[in-house]
DRENDO-1510 file (C-alpha; in Angstrom, 1 decimal, always signed):
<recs>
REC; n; res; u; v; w
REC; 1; UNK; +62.8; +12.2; -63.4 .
REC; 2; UNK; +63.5; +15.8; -63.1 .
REC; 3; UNK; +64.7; +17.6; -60.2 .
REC; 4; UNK; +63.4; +20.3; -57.9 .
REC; 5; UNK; +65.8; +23.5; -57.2 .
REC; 6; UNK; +64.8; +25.3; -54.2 .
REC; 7; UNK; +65.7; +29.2; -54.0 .
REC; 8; UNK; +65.4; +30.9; -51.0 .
REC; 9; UNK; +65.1; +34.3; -51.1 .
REC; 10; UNK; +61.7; +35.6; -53.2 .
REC; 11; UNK; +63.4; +38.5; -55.4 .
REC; 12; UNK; +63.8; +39.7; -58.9 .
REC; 13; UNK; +66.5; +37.1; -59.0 .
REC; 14; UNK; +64.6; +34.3; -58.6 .
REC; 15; UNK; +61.6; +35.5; -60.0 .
REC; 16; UNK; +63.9; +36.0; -63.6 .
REC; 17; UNK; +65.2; +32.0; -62.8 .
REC; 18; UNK; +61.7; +31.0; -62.9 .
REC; 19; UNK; +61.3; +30.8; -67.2 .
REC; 20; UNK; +65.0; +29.4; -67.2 .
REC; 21; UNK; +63.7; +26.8; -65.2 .
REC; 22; UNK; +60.6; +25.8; -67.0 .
REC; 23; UNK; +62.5; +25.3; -69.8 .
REC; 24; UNK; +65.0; +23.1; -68.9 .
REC; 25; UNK; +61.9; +21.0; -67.7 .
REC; 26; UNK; +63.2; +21.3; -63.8 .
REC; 27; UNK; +60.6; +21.9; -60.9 .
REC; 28; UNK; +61.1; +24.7; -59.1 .
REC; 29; UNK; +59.8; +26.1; -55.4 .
REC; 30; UNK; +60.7; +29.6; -53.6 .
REC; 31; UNK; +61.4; +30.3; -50.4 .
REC; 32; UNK; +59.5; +34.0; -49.9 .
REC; 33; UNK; +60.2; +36.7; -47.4 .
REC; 34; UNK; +56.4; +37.4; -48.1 .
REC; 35; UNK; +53.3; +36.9; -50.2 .
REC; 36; UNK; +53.9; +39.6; -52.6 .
REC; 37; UNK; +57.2; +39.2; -53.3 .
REC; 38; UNK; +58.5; +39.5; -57.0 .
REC; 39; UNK; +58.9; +35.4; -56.9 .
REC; 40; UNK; +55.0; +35.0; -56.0 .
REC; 41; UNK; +54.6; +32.9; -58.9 .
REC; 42; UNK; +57.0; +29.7; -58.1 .
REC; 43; UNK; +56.7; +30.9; -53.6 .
REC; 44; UNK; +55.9; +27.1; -52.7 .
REC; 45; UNK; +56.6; +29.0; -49.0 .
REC; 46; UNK; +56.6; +32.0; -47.7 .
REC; 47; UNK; +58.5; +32.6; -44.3 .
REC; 48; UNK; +61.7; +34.1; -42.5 .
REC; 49; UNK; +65.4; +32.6; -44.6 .
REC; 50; UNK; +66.5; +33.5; -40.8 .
REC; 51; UNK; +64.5; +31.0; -39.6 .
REC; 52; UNK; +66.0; +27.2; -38.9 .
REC; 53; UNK; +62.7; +25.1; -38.8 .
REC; 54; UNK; +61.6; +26.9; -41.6 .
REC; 55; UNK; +64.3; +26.6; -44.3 .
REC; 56; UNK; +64.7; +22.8; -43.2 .
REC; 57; UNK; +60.9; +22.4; -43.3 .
REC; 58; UNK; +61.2; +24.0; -47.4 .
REC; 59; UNK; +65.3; +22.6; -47.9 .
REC; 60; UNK; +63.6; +19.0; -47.5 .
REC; 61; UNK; +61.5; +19.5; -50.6 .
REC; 62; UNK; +64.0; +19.9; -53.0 .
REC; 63; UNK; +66.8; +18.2; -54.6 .
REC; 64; UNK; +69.1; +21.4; -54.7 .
REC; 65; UNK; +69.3; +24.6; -53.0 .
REC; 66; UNK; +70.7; +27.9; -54.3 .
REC; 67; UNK; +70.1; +31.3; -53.6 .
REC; 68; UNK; +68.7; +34.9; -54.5 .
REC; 69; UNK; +71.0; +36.8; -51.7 .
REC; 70; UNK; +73.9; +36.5; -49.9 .
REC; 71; UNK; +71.8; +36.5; -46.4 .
REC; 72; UNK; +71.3; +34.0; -45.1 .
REC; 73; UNK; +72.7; +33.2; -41.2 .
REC; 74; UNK; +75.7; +31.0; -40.9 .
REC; 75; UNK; +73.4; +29.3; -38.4 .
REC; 76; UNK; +71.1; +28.5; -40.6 .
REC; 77; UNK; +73.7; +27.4; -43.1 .
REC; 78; UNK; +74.7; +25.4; -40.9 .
REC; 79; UNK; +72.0; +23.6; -40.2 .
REC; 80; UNK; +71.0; +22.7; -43.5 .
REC; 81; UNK; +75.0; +21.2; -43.7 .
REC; 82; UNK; +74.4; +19.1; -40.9 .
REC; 83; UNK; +71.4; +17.4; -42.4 .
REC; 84; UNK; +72.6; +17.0; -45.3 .
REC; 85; UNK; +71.2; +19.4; -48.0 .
REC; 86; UNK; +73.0; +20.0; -51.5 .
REC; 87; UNK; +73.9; +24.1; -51.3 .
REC; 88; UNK; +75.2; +25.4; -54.5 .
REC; 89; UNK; +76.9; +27.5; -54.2 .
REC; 90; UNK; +77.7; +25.5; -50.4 .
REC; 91; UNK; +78.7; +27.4; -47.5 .
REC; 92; UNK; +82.7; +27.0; -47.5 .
REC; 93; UNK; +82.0; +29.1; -50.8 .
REC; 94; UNK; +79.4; +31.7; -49.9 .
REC; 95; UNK; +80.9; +33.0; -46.8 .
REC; 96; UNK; +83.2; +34.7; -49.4 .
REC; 97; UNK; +80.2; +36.8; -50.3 .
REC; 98; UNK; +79.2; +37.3; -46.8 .
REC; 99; UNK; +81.5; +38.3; -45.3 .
REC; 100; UNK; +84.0; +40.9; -47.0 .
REC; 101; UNK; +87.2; +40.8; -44.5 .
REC; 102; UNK; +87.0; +37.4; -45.4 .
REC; 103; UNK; +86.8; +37.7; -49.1 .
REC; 104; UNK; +90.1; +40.0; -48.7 .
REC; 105; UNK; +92.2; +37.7; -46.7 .
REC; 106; UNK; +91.0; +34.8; -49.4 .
REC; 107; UNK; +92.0; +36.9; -52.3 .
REC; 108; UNK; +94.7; +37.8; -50.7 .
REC; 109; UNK; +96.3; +34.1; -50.0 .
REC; 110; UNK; +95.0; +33.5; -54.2 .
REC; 111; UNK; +97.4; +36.7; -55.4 .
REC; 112; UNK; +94.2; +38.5; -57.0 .
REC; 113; UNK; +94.6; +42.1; -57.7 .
REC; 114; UNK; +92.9; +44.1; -55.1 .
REC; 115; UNK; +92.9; +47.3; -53.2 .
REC; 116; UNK; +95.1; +47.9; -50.4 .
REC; 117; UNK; +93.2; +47.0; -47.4 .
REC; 118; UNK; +93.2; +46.3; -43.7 .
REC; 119; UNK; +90.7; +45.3; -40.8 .
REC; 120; UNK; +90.0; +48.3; -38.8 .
REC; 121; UNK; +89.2; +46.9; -34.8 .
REC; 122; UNK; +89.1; +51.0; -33.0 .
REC; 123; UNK; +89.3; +54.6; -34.3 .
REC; 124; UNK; +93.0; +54.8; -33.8 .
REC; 125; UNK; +93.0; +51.7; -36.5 .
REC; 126; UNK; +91.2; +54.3; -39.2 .
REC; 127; UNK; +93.1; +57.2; -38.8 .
REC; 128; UNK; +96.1; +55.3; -38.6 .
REC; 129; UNK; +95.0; +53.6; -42.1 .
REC; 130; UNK; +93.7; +57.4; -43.6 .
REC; 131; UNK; +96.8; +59.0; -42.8 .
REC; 132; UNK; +99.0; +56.6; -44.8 .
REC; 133; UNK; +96.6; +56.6; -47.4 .
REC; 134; UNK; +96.4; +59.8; -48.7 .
REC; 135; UNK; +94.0; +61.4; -45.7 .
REC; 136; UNK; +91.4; +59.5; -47.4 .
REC; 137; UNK; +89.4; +55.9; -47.6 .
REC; 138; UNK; +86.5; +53.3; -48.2 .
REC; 139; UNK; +85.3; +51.9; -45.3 .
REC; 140; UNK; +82.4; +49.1; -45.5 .
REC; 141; UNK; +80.7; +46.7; -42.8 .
REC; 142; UNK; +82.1; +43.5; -43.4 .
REC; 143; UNK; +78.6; +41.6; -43.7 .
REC; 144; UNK; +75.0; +42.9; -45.3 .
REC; 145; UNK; +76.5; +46.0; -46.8 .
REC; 146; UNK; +74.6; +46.0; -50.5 .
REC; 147; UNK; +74.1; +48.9; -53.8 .
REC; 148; UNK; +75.9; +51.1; -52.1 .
REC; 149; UNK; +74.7; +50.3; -48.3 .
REC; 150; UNK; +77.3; +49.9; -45.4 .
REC; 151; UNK; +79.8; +51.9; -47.8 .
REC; 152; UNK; +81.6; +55.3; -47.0 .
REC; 153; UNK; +84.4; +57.1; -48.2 .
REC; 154; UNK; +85.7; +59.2; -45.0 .
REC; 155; UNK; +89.1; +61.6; -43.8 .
REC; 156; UNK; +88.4; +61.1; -40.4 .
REC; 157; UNK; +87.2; +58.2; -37.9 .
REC; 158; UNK; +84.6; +60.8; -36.5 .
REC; 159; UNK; +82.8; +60.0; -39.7 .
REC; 160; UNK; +82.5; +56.2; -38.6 .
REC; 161; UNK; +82.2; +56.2; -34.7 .
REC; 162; UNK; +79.0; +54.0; -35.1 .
REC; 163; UNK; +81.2; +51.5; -37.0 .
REC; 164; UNK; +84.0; +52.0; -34.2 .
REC; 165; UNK; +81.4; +51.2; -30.9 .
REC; 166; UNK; +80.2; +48.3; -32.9 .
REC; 167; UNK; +81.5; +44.8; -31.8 .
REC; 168; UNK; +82.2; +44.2; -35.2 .
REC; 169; UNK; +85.6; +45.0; -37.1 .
REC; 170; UNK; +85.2; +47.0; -40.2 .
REC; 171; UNK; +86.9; +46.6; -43.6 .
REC; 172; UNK; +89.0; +50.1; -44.8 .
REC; 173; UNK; +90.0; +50.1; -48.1 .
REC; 174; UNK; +92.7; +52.5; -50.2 .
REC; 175; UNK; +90.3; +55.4; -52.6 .
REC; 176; UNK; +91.5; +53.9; -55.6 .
REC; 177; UNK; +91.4; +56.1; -58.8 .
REC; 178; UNK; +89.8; +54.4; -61.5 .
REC; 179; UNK; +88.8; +55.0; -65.3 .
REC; 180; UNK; +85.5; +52.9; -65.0 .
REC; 181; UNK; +84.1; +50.0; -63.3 .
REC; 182; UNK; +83.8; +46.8; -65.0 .
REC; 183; UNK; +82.4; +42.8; -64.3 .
REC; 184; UNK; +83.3; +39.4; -65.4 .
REC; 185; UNK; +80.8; +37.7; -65.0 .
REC; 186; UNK; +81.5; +33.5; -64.8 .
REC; 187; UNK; +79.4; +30.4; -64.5 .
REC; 188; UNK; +81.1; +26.7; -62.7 .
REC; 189; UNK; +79.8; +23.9; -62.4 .
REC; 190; UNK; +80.6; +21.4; -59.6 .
REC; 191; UNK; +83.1; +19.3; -62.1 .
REC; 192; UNK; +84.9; +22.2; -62.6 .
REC; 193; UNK; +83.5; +23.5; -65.8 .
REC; 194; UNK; +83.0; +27.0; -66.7 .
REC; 195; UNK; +81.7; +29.1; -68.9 .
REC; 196; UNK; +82.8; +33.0; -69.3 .
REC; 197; UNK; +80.4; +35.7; -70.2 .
REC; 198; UNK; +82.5; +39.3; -72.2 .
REC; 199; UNK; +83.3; +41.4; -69.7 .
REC; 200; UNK; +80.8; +44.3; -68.8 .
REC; 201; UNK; +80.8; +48.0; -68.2 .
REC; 202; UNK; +78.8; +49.0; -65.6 .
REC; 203; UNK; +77.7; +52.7; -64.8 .
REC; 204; UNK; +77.2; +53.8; -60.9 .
REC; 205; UNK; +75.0; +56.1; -59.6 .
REC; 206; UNK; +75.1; +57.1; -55.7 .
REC; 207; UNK; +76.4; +53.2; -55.4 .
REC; 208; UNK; +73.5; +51.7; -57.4 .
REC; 209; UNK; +74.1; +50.2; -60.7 .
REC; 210; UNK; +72.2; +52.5; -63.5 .
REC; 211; UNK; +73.6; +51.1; -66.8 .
REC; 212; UNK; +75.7; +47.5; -68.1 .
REC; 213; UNK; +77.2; +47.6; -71.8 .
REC; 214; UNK; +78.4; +44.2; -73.0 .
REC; 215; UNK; +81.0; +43.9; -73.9 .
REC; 216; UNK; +83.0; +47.0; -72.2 .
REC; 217; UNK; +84.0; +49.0; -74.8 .
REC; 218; UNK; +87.7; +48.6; -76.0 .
REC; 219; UNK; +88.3; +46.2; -73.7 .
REC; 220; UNK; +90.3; +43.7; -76.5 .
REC; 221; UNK; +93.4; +42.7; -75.5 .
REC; 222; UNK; +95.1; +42.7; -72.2 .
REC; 223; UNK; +91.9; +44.6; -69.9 .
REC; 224; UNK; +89.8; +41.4; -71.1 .
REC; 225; UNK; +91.9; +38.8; -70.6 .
REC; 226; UNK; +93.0; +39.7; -67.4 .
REC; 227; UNK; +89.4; +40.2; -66.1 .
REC; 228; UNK; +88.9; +36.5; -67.7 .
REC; 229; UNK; +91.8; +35.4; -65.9 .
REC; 230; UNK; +90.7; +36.8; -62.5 .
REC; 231; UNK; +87.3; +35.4; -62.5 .
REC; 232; UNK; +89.0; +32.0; -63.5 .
REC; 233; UNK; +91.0; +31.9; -60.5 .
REC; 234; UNK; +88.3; +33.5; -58.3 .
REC; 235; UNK; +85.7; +30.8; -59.0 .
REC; 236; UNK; +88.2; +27.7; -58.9 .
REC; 237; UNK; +90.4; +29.0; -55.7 .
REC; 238; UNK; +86.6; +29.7; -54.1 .
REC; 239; UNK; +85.2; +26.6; -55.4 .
REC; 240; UNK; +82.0; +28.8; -56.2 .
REC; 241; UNK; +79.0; +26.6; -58.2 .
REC; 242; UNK; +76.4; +28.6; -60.1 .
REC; 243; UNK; +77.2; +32.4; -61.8 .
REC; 244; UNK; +80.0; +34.4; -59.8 .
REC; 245; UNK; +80.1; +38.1; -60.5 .
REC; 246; UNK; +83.6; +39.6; -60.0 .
REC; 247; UNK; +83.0; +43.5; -59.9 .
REC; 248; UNK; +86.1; +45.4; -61.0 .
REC; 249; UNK; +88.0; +48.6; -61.1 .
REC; 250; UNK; +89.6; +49.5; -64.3 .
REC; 251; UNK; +92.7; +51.8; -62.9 .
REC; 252; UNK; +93.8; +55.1; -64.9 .
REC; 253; UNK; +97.4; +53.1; -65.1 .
REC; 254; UNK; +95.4; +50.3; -67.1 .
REC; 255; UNK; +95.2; +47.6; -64.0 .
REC; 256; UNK; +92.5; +45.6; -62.8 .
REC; 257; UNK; +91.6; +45.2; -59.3 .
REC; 258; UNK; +88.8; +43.6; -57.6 .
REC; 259; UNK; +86.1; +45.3; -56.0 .
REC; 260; UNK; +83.4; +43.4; -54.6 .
REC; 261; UNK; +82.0; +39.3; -55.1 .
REC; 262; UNK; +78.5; +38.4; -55.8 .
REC; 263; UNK; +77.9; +34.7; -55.4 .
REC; 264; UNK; +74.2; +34.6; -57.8 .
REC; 265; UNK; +72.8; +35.7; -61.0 .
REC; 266; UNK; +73.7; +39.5; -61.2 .
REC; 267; UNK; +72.7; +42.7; -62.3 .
REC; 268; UNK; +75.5; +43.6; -63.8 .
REC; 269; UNK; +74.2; +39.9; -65.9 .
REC; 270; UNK; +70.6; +41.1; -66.6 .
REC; 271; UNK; +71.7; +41.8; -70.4 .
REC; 272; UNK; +72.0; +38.2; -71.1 .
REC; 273; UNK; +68.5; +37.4; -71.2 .
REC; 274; UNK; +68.2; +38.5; -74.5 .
REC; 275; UNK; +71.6; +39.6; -75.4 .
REC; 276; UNK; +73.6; +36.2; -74.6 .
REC; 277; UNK; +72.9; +32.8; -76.3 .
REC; 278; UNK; +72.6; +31.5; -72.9 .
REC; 279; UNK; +71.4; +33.3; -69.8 .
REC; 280; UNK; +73.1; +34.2; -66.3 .
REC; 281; UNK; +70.0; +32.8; -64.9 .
REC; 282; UNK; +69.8; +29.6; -67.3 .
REC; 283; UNK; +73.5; +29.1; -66.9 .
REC; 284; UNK; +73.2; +29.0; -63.4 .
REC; 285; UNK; +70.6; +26.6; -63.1 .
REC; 286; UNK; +72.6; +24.6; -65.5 .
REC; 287; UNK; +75.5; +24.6; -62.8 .
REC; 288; UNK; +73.4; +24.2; -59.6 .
REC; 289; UNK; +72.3; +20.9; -61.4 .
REC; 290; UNK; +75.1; +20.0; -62.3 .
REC; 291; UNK; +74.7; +20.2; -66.6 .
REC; 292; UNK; +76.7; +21.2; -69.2 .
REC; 293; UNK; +76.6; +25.0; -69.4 .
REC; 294; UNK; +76.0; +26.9; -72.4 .
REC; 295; UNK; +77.3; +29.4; -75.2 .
REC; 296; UNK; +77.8; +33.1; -73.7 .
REC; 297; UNK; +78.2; +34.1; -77.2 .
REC; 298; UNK; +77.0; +37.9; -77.8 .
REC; 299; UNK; +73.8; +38.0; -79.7 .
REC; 300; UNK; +74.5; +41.0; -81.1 .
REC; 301; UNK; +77.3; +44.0; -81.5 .
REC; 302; UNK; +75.9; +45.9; -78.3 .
REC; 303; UNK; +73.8; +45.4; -75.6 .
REC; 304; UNK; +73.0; +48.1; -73.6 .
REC; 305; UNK; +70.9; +47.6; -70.2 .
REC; 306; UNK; +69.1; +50.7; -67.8 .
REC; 307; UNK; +67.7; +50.1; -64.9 .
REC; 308; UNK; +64.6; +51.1; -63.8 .
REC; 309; UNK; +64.8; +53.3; -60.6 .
REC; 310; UNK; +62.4; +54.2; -58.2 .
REC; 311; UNK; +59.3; +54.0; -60.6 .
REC; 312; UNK; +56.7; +56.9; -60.9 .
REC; 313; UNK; +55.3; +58.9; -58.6 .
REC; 314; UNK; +51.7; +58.0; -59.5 .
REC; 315; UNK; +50.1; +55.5; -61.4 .
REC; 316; UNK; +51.6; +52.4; -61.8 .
REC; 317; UNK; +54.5; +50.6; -63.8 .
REC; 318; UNK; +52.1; +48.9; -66.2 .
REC; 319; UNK; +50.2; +52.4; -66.8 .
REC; 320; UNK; +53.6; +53.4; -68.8 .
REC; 321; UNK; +54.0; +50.2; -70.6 .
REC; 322; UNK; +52.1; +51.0; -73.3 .
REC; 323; UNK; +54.2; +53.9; -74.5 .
REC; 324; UNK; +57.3; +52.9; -73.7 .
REC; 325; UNK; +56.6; +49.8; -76.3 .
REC; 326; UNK; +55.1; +51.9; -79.0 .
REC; 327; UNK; +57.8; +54.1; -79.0 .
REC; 328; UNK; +60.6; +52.0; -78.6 .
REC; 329; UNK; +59.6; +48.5; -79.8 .
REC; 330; UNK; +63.1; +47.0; -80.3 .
REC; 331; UNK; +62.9; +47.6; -76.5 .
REC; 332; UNK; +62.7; +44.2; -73.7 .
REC; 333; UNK; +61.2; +45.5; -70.7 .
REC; 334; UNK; +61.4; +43.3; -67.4 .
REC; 335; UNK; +59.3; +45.0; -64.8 .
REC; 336; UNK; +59.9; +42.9; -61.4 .
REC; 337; UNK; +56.3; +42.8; -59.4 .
REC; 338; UNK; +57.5; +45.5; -56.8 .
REC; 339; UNK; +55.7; +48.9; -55.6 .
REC; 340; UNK; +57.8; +51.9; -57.0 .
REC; 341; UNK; +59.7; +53.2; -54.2 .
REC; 342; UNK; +62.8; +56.4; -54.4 .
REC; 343; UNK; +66.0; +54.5; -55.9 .
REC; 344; UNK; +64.1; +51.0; -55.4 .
REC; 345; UNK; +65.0; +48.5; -58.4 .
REC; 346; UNK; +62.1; +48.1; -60.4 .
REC; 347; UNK; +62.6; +46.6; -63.1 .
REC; 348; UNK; +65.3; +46.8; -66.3 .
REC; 349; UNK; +65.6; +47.5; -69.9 .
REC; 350; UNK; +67.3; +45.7; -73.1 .
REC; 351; UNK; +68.2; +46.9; -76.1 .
REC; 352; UNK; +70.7; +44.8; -78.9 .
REC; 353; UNK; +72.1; +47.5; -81.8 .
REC; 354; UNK; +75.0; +47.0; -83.8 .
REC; 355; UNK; +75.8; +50.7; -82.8 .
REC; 356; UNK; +76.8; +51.4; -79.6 .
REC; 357; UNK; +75.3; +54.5; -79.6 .
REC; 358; UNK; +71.8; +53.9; -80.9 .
REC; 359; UNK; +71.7; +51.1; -78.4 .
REC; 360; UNK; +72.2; +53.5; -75.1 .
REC; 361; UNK; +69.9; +55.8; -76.5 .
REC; 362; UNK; +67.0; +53.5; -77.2 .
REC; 363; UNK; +67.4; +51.7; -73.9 .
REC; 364; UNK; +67.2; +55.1; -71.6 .
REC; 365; UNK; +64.5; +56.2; -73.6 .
REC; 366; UNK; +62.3; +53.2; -73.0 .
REC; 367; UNK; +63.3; +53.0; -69.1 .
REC; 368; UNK; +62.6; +56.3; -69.2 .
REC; 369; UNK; +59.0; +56.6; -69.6 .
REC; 370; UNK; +58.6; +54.8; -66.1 .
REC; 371; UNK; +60.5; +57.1; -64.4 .
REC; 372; UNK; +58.8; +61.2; -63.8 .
</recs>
């Protein structure tokens, strides 16, 4: 008898879990923020993840819950704990990805390479922290700050009185200088097994993720198997279940440290669909239900992945999909259900090339055309 994995959350995440899911035979129900939501087509419910009676009323269906974003209230959490509903990842593990003061001090107590940090209570707290950090710093809310969100590098506390008034302390972080950003990308199951995907380079834009190439170029040697060796340590010291993405900084002295935890399929993971033997999204059904995972063996020499941003300014995404195929037919296109909207994720473009090069070039050019 199969099972039924509930995901709650209605996004391009779960709507990309829903084809995994259908072919490893499981059922599979939605929790939906609303009735158009990019998961519409496995939304068994659509209501507030905020909302106790109604994830219980939708938890109570399924066999397994897991998740599409980091969101949802401790509260609620909580609740679903208490009456005894299988979280994967469960809440001892996610509040890591909540709540990023937290994910410091945890890192901290595993002796994972990170930035130099500190919790930040009053003004006096920030410029004390600026001025023995160069006259500069990161400073994020510790909880719902997303692609860039609830991020800002600041010289002064002026620049984050808001943050200051708030009843909430704030994380400050050291500027670091880095060569490029990278992610390790990891799967676990709960009997301890994992599986490891070749580390990524990913390409920022105003704090949104543009481009991945797997696997980050010239990363052989010491860069890769110290990413490996973080993420191994991360997910067993966490005791994450299901795909943990651990987003790096490459430094120009050729360190590693960790930047930010995502407890879900990833977008930094999106290649894998056609460029892995076995998917973030398959993988982490695989490890929310507790199967053996799968080969992360590249498919080919490159893969190259562009996100689709914002979308046109008239028409629709479909209106462009005819070109964008015709001209670039070695091109997969995922286009996510959602309105185009300034810097909104849209959708995503593949491309596999045993030439680096060709493989960048094709892949902007076909996420191009849905772009004015």
């Amino acid at each position: 008898m199969s099972q039924r994995v509930g995901v709650i959350g209605g996004g391009q995440l779960a709507r990309m879990m829903i084809p995994a899911a259908t072919n490893l035979g499981c059922e599979f129900s939605v929790l939906a923020e609303s009735g158009d939501s990019s998961a519409k087509l496995a939304a068994t419910t659509v209501g507030d993840y905020a909302d106790v009676a109604t994830v219980l009323a939708f938890a109570r269906q399924c066999d397994v819950i897991t998740f599409d974003h980091e969101h949802v209230p401790a509260n609620v959490l909580t609740a679903l704990e208490d009456e005894g509903v299988v979280m994967r990842p469960a809440p001892h593990a996610l509040r890591f990805a909540q709540d990023k003061l937290a994910m410091r001090e945890r890192l901290h107590d595993l002796g994972v390479p990170q930035p130099d940090w500190a919790r930040a209570r009053s003004a006096a707290d920030v410029d004390a922290f600026i001025a023995s950090h160069g006259g500069r710093a990161v400073a994020k809310v510790a909880r719902g700050g997303y692609d860039g969100k609830g991020v800002r590098f600041i010289s002064s506390s002026t620049e984050v009185l808001d943050w200051c008034e708030s009843s909430e302390d704030m994380l400050l972080e050291e500027a670091v200088t880095f060569r490029r950003e990278l992610a390790q990308l990891i799967a676990r199951r709960p009997s301890g097994e994992t599986a490891i995907w070749p580390v990524v380079e990913t390409v920022q834009t105003n704090g949104v993720c543009t481009e991945v190439i797997a696997p980050a170029p010239g990363c052989e040697g010491p860069i890769e198997a110290m990413a490996a060796d973080i993420a191994q340590r991360v997910a067993g010291g966490l005791d994450v279940t299901g795909v943990l993405a651990v987003e790096l900084f490459e430094t120009t002295d050729e360190r590693i440290v960790v930047n930010e935890l995502a407890m879900r399929p990833h977008n930094s993971g999106h290649w894998s669909i056609e460029g892995s033997v076995t998917s973030q999204f398959e993988q982490h059904l695989r490890a929310v239900l507790d199967l053996p995972l799968g080969s992360t063996a590249l498919r080919g020499e490159s893969v190259v992945m562009v996100n689709i941003l914002g979308g046109p300014t008239t028409g629709t995404l479909f209106d462009r999909l005819p070109q964008a195929l015709e001209r670039h037919p070695e091109a997969k296109v995922h286009l996510y259900g959602k309105s185009p909207r300034p810097g909104r994720k849209v959708g995503h473009v593949t491309v596999l090339s045993d030439i680096l090069e060709d493989a960048v070039a094709q892949a902007r050019g076909a996420a191009g055309f849905f772009q004015d």
